[in-house]
ChimeraX commands (.cxc) that place a marker at each C-alpha (Angstrom):
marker #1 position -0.24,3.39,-37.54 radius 0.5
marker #1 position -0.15,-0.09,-37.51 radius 0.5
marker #1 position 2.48,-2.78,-36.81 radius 0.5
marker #1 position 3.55,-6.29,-38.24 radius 0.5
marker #1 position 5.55,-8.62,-37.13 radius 0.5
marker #1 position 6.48,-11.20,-39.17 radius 0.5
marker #1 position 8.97,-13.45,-37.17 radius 0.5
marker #1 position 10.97,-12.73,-33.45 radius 0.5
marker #1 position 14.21,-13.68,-32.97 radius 0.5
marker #1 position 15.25,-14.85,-29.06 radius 0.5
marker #1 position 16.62,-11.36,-27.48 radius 0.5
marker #1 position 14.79,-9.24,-30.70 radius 0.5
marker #1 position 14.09,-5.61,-29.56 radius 0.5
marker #1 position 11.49,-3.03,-30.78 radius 0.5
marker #1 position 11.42,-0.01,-30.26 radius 0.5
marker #1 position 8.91,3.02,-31.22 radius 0.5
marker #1 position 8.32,6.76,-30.55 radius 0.5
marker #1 position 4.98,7.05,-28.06 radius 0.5
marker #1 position 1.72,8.67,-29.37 radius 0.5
marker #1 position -1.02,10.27,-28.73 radius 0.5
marker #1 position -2.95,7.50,-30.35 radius 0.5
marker #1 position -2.35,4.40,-28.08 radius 0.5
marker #1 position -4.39,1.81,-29.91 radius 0.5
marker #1 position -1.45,1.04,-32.35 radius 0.5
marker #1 position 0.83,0.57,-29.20 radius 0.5
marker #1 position -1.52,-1.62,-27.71 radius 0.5
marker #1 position -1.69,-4.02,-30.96 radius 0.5
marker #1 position 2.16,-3.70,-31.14 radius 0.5
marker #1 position 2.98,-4.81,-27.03 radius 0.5
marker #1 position 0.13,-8.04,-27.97 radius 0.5
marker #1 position 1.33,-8.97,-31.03 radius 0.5
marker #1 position 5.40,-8.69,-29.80 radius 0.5
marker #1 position 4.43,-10.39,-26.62 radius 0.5
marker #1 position 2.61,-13.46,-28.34 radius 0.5
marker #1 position 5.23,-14.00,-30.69 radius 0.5
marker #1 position 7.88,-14.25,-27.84 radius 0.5
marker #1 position 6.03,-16.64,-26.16 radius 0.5
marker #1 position 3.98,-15.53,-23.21 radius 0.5
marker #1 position 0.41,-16.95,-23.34 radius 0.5
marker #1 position -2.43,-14.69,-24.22 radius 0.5
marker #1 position -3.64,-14.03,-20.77 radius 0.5
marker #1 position -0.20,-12.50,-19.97 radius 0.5
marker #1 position 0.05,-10.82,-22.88 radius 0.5
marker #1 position -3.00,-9.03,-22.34 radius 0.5
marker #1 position -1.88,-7.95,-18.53 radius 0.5
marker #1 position 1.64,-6.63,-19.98 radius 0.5
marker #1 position -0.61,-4.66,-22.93 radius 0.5
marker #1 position -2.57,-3.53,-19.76 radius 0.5
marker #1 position 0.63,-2.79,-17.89 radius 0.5
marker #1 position 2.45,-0.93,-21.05 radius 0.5
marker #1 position -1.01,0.95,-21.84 radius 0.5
marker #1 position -0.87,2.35,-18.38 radius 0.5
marker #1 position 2.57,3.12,-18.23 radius 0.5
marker #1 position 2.20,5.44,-21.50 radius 0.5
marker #1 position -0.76,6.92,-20.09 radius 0.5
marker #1 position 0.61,8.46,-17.68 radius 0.5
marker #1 position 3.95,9.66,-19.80 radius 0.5
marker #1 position 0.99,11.10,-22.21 radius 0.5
marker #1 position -1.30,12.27,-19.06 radius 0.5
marker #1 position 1.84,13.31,-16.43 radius 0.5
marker #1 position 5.19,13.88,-18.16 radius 0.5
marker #1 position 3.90,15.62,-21.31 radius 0.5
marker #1 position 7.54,14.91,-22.84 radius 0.5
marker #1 position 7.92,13.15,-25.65 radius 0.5
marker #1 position 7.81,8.94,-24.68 radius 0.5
marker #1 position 9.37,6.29,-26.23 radius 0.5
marker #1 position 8.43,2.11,-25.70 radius 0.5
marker #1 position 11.29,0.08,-26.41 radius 0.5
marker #1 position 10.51,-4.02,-26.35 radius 0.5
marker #1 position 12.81,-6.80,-25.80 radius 0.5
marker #1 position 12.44,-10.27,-25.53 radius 0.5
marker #1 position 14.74,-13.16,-24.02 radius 0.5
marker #1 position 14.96,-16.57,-22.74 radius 0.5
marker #1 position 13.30,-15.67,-19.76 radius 0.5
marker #1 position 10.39,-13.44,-21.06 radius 0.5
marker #1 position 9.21,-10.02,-22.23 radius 0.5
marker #1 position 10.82,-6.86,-20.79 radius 0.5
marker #1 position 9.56,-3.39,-21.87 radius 0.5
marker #1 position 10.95,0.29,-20.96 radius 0.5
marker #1 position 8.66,3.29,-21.19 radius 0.5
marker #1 position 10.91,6.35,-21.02 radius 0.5
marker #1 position 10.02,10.08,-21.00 radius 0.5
marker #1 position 12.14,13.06,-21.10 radius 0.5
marker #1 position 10.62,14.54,-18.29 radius 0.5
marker #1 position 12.63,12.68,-15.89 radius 0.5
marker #1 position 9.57,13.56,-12.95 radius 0.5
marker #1 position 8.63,9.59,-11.72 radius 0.5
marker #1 position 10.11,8.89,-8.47 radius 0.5
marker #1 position 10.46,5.53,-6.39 radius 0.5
marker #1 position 8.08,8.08,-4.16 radius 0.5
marker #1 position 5.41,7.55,-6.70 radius 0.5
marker #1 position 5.65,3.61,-7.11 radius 0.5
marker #1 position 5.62,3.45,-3.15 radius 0.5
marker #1 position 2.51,6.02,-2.83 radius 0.5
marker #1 position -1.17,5.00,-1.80 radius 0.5
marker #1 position -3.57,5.47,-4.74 radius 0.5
marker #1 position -5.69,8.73,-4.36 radius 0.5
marker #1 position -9.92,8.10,-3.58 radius 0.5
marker #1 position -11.51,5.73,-5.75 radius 0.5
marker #1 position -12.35,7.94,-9.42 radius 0.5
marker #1 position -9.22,10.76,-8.79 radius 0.5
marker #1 position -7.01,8.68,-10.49 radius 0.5
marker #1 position -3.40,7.43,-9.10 radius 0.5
marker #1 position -4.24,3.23,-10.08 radius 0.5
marker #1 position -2.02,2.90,-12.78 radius 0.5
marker #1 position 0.92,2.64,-10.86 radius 0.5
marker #1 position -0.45,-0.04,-8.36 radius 0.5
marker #1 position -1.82,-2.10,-11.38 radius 0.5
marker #1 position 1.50,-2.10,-13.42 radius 0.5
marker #1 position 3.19,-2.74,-9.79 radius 0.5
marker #1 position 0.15,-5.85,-9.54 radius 0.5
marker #1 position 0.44,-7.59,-12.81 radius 0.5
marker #1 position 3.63,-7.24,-13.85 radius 0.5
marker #1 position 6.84,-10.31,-12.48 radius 0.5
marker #1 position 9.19,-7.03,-11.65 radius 0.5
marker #1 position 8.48,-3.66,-12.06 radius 0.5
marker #1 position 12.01,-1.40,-11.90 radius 0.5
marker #1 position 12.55,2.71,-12.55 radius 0.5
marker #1 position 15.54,4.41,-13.11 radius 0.5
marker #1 position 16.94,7.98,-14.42 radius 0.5
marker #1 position 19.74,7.55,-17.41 radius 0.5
marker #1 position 20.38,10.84,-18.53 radius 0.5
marker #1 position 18.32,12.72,-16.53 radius 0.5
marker #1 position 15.00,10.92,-18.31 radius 0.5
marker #1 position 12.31,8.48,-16.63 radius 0.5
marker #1 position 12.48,4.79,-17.53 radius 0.5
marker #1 position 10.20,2.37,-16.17 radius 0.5
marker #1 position 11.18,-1.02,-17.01 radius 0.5
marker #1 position 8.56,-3.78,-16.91 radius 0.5
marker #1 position 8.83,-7.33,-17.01 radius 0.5
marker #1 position 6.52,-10.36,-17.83 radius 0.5
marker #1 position 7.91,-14.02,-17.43 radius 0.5
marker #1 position 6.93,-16.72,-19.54 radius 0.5
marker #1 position 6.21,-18.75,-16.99 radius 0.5
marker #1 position 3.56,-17.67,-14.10 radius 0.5
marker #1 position 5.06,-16.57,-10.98 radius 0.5
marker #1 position 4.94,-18.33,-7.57 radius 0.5
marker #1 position 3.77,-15.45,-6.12 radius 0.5
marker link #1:1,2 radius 0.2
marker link #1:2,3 radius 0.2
marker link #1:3,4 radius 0.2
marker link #1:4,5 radius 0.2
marker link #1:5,6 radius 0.2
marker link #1:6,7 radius 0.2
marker link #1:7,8 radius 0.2
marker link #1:8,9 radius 0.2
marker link #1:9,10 radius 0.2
marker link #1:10,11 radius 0.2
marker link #1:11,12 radius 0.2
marker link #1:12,13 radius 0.2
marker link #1:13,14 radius 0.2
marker link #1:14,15 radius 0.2
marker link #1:15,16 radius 0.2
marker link #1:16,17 radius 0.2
marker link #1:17,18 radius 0.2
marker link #1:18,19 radius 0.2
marker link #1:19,20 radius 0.2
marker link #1:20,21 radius 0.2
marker link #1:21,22 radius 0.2
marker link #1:22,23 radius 0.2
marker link #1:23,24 radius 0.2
marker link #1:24,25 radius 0.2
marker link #1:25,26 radius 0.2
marker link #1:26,27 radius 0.2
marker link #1:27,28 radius 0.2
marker link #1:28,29 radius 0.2
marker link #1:29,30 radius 0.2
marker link #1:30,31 radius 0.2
marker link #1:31,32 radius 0.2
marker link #1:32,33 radius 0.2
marker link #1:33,34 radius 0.2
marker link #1:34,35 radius 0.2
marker link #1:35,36 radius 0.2
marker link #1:36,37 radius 0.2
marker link #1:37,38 radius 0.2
marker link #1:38,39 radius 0.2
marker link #1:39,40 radius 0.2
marker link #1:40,41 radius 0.2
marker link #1:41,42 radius 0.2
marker link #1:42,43 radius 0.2
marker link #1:43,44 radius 0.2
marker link #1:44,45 radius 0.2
marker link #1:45,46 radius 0.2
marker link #1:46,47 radius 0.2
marker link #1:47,48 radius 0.2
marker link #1:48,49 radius 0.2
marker link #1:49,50 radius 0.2
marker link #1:50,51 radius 0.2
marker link #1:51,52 radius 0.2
marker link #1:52,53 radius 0.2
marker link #1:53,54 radius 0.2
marker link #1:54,55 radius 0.2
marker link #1:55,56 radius 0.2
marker link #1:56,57 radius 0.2
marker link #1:57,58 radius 0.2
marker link #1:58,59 radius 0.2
marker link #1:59,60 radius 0.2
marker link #1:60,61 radius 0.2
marker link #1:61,62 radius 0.2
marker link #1:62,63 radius 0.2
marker link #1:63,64 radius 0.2
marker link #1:64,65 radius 0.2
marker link #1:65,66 radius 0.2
marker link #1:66,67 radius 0.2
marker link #1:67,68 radius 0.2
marker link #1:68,69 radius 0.2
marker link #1:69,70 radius 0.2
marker link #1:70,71 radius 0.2
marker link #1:71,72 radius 0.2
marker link #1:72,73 radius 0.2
marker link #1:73,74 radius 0.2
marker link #1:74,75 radius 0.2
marker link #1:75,76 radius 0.2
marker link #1:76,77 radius 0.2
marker link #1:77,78 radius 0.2
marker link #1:78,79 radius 0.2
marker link #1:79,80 radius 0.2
marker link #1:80,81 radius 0.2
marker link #1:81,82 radius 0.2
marker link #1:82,83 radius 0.2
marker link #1:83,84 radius 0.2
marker link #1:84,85 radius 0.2
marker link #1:85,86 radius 0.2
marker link #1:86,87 radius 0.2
marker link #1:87,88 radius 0.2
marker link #1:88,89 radius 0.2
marker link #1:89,90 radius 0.2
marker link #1:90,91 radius 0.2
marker link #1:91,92 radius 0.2
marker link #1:92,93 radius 0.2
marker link #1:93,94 radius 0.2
marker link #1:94,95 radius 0.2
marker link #1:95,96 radius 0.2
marker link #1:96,97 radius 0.2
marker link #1:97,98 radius 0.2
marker link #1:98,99 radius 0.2
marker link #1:99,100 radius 0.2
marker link #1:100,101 radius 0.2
marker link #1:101,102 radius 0.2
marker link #1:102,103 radius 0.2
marker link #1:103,104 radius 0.2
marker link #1:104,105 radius 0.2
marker link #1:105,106 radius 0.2
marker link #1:106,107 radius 0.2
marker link #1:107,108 radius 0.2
marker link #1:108,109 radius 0.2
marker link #1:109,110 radius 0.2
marker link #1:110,111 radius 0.2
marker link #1:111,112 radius 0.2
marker link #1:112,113 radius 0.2
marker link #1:113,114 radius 0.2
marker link #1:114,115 radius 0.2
marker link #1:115,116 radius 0.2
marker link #1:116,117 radius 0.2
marker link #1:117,118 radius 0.2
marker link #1:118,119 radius 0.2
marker link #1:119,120 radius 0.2
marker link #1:120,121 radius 0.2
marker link #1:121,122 radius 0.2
marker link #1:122,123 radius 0.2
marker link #1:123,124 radius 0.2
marker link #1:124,125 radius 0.2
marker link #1:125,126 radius 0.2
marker link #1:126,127 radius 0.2
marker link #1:127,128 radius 0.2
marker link #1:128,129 radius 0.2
marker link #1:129,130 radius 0.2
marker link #1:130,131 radius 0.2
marker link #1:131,132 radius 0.2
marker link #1:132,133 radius 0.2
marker link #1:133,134 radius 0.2
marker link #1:134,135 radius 0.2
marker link #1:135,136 radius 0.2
marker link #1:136,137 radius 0.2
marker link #1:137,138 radius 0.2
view
């Protein structure tokens, strides 16, 4: 699967089911990201960020996923939802397991992203994620 986008509008939204195949996602998140405006190297961490994120729907959840992208004004903002409903503000706040168990992804969406939000509408998982256009002060 592969995407194209020809032009973005200011507050344009995408939105696509979640595969096993994450390459296509990961060309999708880039090319949506550049086209709104954030410069390459932030691109790349919110393709890092998203690629995580439906990881561990994919690896975790095993629910069907969807990725639904927006952009605005102020940036990029991407929700990964899963039926399962299973992530908890437990699991955001939670140390990483040893070094090779897994448990990073969290902590490196958390890390790279400007604001990192979950929430439960109907019962499902959505983590929202959010990349300015402009660098943070932090």
């Amino acid at each position: 699967m592969s995407f194209v986008l020809t032009s973005l509008r200011p507050a344009e939204a995408v939105h696509t089911p979640l595969g096993e195949d994450l390459a296509p996602l990961r060309e999708l998140v880039r090319a949506f990201a550049v086209r709104a405006g954030l410069e390459r190297s932030r691109a790349d961490l919110l393709v890092l960020a998203v690629s995580e994120a439906a990881g561990n729907v994919l690896e975790h959840a095993r629910a069907p996923g969807t990725v639904s992208l927006r952009s605005d004004a102020d940036g990029v903002t991407v929700h990964v939802a899963d039926e399962a409903g299973a992530l908890t503000a437990e699991h955001l706040r939670a140390a990483p397991r040893r070094p090779g168990h897994g448990g990073l992804g969290l902590r490196i969406i958390q890390r790279v992203c400007d604001r990192v939000r979950l929430d439960h509408p109907g019962g499902r998982t959505r983590l929202e994620l959010f990349m300015s256009r402009r660098l943070s002060a932090a």
